[in-house]
N, C-alpha and C positions, 0 to 999 in steps of 0.2 A: 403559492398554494392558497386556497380558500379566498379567492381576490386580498391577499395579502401579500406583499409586497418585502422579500427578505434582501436584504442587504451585510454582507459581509464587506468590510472596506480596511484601510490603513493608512495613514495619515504621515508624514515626516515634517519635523518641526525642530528648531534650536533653544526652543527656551522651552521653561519650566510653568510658565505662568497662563501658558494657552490655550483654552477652552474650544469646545467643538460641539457645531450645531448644526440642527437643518432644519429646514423651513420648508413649507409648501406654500402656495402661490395664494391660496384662497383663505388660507390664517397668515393673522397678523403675527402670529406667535412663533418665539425661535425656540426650538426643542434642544435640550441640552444633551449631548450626547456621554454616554459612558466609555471608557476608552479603558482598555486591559493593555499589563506592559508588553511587550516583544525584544526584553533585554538582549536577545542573541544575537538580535541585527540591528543594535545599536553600536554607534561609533563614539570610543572614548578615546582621551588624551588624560593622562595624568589623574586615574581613576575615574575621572570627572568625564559624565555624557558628555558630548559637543555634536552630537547629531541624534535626536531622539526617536524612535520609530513606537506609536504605537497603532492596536487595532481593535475593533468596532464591531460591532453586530445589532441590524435594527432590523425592527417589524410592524411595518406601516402599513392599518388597512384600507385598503382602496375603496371609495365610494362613487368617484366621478372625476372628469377632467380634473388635472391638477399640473402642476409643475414644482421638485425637488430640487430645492439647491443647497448649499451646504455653507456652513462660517463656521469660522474661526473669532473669538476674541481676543481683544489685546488691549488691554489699558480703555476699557470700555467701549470700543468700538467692534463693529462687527466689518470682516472683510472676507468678502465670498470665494471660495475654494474650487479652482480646476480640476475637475475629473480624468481620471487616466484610467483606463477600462483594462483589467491584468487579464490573465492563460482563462481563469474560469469562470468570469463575465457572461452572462448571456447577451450582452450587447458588445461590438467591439468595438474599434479607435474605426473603422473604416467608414468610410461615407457612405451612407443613408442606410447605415448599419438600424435593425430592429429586432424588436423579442416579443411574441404574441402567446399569454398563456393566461389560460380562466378567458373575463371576459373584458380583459384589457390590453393593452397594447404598449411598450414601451420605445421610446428613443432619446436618441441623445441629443443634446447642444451643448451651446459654447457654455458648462460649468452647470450645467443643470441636468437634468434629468425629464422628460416629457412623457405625461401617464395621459391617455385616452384610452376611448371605448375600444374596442374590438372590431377593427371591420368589417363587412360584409365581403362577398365571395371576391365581388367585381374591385374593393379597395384592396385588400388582400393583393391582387395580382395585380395589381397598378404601384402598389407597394416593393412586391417582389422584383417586379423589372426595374423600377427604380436602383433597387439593390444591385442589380446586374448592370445596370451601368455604373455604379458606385466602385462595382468590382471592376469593371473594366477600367474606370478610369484609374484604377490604383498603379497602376502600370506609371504613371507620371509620375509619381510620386514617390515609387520605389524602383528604381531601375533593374535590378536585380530582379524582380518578375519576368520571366516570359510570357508571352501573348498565346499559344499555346495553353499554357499552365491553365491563365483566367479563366481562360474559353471552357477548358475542362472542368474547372470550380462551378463555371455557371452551368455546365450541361449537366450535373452529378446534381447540384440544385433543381434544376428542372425534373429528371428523376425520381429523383425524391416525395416532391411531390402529385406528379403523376401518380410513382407505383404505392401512395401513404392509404389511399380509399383502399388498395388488398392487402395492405400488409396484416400480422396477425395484431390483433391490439394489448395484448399483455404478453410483450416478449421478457422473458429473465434470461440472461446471460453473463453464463459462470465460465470462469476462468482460473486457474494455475500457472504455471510459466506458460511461455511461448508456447516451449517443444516437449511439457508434459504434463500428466495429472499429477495425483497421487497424492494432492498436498487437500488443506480444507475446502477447496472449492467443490471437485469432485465427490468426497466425502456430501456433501449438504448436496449437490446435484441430484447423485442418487438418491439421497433420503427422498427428497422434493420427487421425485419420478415416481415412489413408492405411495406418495399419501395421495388421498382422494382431490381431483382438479375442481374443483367447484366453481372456480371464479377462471375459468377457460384459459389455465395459464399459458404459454408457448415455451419452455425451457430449451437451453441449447448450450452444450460445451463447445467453447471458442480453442483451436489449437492448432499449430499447423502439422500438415500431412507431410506424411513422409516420414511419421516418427510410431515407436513402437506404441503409446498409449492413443493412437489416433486412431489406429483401427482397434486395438482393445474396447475405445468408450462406444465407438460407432455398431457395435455389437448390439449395448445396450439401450442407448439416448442417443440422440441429434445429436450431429457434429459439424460447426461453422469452422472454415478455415481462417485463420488469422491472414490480412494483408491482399485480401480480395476484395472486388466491388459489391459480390452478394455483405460481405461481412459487412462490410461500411453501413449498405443500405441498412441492415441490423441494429448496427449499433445508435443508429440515429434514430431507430424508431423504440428502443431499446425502454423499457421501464424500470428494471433494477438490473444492475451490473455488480455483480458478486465474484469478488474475488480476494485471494490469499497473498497479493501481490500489491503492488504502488507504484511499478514502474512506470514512466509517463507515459509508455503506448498502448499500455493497460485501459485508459479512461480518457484516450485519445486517438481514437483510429484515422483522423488527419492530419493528424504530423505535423507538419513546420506550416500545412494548412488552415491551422486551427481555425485563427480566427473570421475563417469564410465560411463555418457553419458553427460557430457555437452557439447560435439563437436558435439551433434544431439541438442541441446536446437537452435529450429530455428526463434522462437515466438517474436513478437514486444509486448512490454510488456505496455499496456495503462491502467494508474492510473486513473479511475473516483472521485474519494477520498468517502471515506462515511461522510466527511462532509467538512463546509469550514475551511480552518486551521485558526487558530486564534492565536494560542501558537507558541513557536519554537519547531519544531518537528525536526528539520534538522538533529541532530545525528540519527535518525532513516530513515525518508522518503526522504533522499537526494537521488538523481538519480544513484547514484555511490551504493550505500548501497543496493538498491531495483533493479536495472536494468529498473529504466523507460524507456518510448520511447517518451512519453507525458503524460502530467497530465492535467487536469481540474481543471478551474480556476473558482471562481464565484464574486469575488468582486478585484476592485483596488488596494485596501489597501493588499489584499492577494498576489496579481497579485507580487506586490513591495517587499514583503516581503520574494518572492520565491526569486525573482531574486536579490533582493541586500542580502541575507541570504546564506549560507552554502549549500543550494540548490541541486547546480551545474546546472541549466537550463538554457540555452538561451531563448529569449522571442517566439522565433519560436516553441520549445516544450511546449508551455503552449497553451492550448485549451479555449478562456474565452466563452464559451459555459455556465456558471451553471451548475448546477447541474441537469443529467437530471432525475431525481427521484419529482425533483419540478415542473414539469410538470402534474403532478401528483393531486398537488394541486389544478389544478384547477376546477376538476372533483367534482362536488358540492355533500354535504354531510349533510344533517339536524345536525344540534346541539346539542349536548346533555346538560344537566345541571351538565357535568363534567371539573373538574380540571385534567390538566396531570401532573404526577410528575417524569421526567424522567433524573432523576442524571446521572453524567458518572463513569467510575469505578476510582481506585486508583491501581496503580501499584502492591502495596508493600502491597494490603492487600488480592489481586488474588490468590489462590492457584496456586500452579508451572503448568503449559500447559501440556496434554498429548502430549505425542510426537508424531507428526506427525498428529495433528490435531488442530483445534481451541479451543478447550474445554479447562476444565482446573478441576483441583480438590478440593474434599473441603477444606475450612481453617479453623480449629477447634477454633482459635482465634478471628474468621472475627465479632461475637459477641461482643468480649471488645473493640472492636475501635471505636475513636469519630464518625465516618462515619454513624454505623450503631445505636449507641445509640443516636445521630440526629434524624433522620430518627421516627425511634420506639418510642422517647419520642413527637414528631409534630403527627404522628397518635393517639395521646391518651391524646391531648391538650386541655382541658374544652372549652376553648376562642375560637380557632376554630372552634371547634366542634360545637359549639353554633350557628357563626356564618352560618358555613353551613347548620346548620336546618334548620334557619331563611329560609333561600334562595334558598332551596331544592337544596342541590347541594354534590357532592362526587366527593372523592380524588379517582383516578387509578392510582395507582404507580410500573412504569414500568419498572425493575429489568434489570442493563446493562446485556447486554449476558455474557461479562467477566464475572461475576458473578453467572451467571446462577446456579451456584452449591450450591449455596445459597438460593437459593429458600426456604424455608423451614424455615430457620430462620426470615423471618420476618411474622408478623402476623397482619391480616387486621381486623377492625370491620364494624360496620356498616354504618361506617363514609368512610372506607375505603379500595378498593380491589388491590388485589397484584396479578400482572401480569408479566409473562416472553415471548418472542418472539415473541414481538406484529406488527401488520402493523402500523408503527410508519407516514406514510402518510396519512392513517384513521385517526389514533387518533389523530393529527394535525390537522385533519380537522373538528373532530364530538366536539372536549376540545374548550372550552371558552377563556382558558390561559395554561401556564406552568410553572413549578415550574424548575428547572433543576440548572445547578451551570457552572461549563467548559465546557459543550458540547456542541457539533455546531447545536442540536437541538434545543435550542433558533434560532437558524435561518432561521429553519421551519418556527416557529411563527413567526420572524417578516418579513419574507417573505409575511404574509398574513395581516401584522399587527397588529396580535392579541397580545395582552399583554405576557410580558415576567419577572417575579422576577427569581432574582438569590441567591441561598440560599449557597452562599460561607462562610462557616462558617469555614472554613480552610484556609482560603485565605491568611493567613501569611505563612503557612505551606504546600499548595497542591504542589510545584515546587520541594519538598524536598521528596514528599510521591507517582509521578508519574513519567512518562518518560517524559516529554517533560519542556519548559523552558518558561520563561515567553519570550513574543514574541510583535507583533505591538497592540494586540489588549487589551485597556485599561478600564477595566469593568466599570470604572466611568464617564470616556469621550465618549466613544463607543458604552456602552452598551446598550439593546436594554428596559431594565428596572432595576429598581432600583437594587446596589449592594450590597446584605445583608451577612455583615461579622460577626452577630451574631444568636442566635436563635431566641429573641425577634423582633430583626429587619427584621427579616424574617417571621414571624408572624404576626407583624404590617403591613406591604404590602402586605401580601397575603389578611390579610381583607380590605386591601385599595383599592384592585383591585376590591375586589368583592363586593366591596358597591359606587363605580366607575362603577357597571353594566358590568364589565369585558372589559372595553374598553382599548386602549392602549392612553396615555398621547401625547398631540402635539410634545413634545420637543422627543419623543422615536420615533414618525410617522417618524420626520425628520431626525432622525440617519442614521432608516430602507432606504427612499429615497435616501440617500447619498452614502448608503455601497455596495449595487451591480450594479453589468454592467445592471441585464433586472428584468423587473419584468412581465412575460408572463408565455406562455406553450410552449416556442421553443425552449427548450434547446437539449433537446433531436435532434433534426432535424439540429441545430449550431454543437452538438456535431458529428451528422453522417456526415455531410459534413465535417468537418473538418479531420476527419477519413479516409475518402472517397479521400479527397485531398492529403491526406500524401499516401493513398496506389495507386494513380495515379504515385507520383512524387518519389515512391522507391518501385520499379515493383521485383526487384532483394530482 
């Protein structure tokens, strides 16, 4: 942006004494570079690194022709460093691969980097077919290509910039899962729909059809289908992509294609999160791993956790807006005489992801795991069951989406109904409490104050059985209701709660009080303006 030149990189090295630099072609001088650690993808032996991984962040501003190369020190000398171009590169490993943006031009060589002017219309496209032979000849190279395949890369190129002179030029495009809303993307969609267009925005919710929130949003706002070639064309000309998700085909509409258009990926990438982080997620949702641009923050403790954690954000890409899906909440909703029971999933008990989608397949084993004989043996509990007579009251237990392929295996009675791909801002609103374990859906609830048990009955074992690591938030000290690491004890509070009149406890009130930045309906509005301010202050 602003003919500056950003560089995100990561280096692997075995000692401890070694220094990192880069150079341009027209200074004598070698830049010393600052390196932050990336302990989680380092390899030890006997406490001790034996394989060190750190990473980098520069901002080099362009003035004219130049050339970047990069060193390493060791014992005074300097020895120049190969480049290897990863997933979110705007240039790739492929031949006569290039990146044209402001009024410079980028390519690669053997360990260097090559910055020049900007071509004119006629180098441009002399450039471009270069590139298509580049693609064609990839074929040799990787066997595993079909010839087919290329031909398609290059004509979906060609495309593109044919149909770039009509497309609309400030497209935003929001997203939630795949196959529905409900979550913060749509939430900020509509707000975004509602406020004055001044800067001629083009907004569009991305989802696929066939699903009940597809034609619900199509009522109100544009709706792009996921997995189409109109979409694709979109998302390449796309300028923010806003979404409540990270999955990789969230911020990659080509697939295993990637790296034949990532010199067109032009999108500022804005995390809403779909919930507030609690755990350490860093090996996955770090900025460097995802391509953020900003994230949304909703509480201090979180705020802290980004920034002194494996992250990589400065406090300027953090948005403490909330969540704006909790705005949501404040739209009043009669009460039911229900319990919500809305568990998160477990990594290792998912069946493997369709590829190139959110979904995932069944697990024929997902039945012998403690998770799900939890679960199965509290719906068909006497004790309970009792007490919920007493009280006219029912369990809705609502099935993570990871999951979803699972449906079928659990089985409700009359005590108890089994639900998948619910308006989880409803049912927060219409449930007396929540039953749940790691998910930042307790924080629904105690956003409203209503009672919260956590039925952690793995709680020795969930760090070992998901993706993320135990992080600031400590279920005992923090939590927004009691911490249940067995069945019985988990059992015992849910009737506590509910012969409690379903209220939440002072000493939980005051947790809830402490934990976030707002307790309103302005998130959404915190969230557009701060949006609004970043696309004022990086017009390029």
């Amino acid at each position: 942006d602003n003919n500056t030149l950003y560089i995100d990189g990561r280096i692997t090295h075995l000692s401890n004494d070694i220094e990192l630099f880069y150079k341009l072609k027209n200074s004598k001088d070698y830049n010393e570079i600052n390196t932050y650690p990336r302990t989680k993808f380092n390899t030890s032996f006997s406490d001790k690194y034996i394989i060190k991984k750190e990473g980098y962040s520069l901002a080099i501003p362009l003035k004219k022709n130049d050339v970047l190369e990069f060193y390493f020190k060791y014992n005074n000398k300097y020895y120049q460093v190969t480049n290897t171009y990863i997933k979110h590169s705007r240039i790739s490993n492929i031949s006569k691969s290039y990146y044209i943006h402001d009024n410079f031009m980028i390519t690669k060589g053997k360990g260097k980097i090559n910055i020049t002017k900007k071509p004119n219309k006629l180098g441009r496209i002399k450039k471009e077919l270069r590139y298509w032979f580049g693609i064609l000849y990839s074929k040799k190279k990787n066997k595993k290509l079909k010839v087919l395949s290329l031909i398609r890369i290059v004509f979906t190129r060609f495309i593109y910039f044919i149909t770039k002179p009509f497309m609309p030029k400030n497209i935003w495009l929001f997203c939630d899962r795949e196959f529905m809303g409900r979550d913060n993307a749509e939430a900020l969609y509509k707000y975004t729909l509602s406020q004055e267009n001044t800067d001629n925005r083009h907004c569009y919710f991305v989802i696929d059809k066939g699903y009940e929130d597809y034609e619900r949003i199509k009522k109100y706002g544009k709706v792009i289908k996921y997995h189409t070639f109109k979409y694709k064309l979109f998302f390449l000309n796309a300028k923010y992509l806003i979404s409540s998700h990270a999955d990789g085909y969230i911020n990659n509409a080509c697939g295993a294609e990637r790296s034949f258009f990532v010199d067109l990926y032009s999108f500022k990438y804005i995390y809403l999160t779909h919930g507030i982080l609690l755990h350490d997620s860093s090996s996955w949702l770090n900025r460097i791993n995802k391509d953020f641009t900003l994230n949304v923050v909703t509480s201090p403790l979180e705020c802290k956790s980004i920034l002194e954690g494996e992250y990589y954000f400065k406090e300027e890409q953090l948005i403490k807006s909330g969540l704006p899906r909790h705005d949501n909440l404040f739209i009043k909703e009669d009460e039911k005489n229900q319990i919500l029971f809305m568990p998160s999933w477990r990594s290792k008990l998912a069946g493997p992801t369709i590829p190139g989608t959110q979904r995932r397949e069944y697990n024929e084993e997902f039945t012998q795991s403690d998770y799900f004989k939890f679960y199965d043996k509290l719906f068909n509990d006497k004790k309970l069951q009792k007490v919920l007579k007493e009280h006219n009251l029912k369990i809705k237990f609502c099935i993570h989406p990871s999951f979803r392929a699972q449906f079928d295996d659990f089985k409700g009675n009359e005590y108890v109904d089994i639900a998948i791909d619910v308006d989880s801002q409803y049912e927060t609103k219409v449930s007396k409490f929540i039953v749940t374990d790691y998910s930042s859906s307790a924080c629904d609830f105690a956003y409203l104050r209503k009672p919260v048990v956590y039925a952690n009955f793995d709680f020795d074992t969930i760090f070992e059985t998901h993706y993320y690591n135990p992080g600031y938030f400590n279920y005992d000290k923090n939590g927004f209701g009691p911490n249940c690491k067995s069945y019985d004890e988990t059992i015992d509070n849910i009737i506590k709660v509910i012969k409690n009149n379903c209220k939440m406890e002072e000493k939980y009130i005051k947790r809830c009080d402490e934990f976030f930045y707002h307790k309103d309906n302005k998130n959404c509005e915190r969230a557009y303006k701060a949006l609004m301010e970043y696309d004022k202050t990086h017009k390029n």
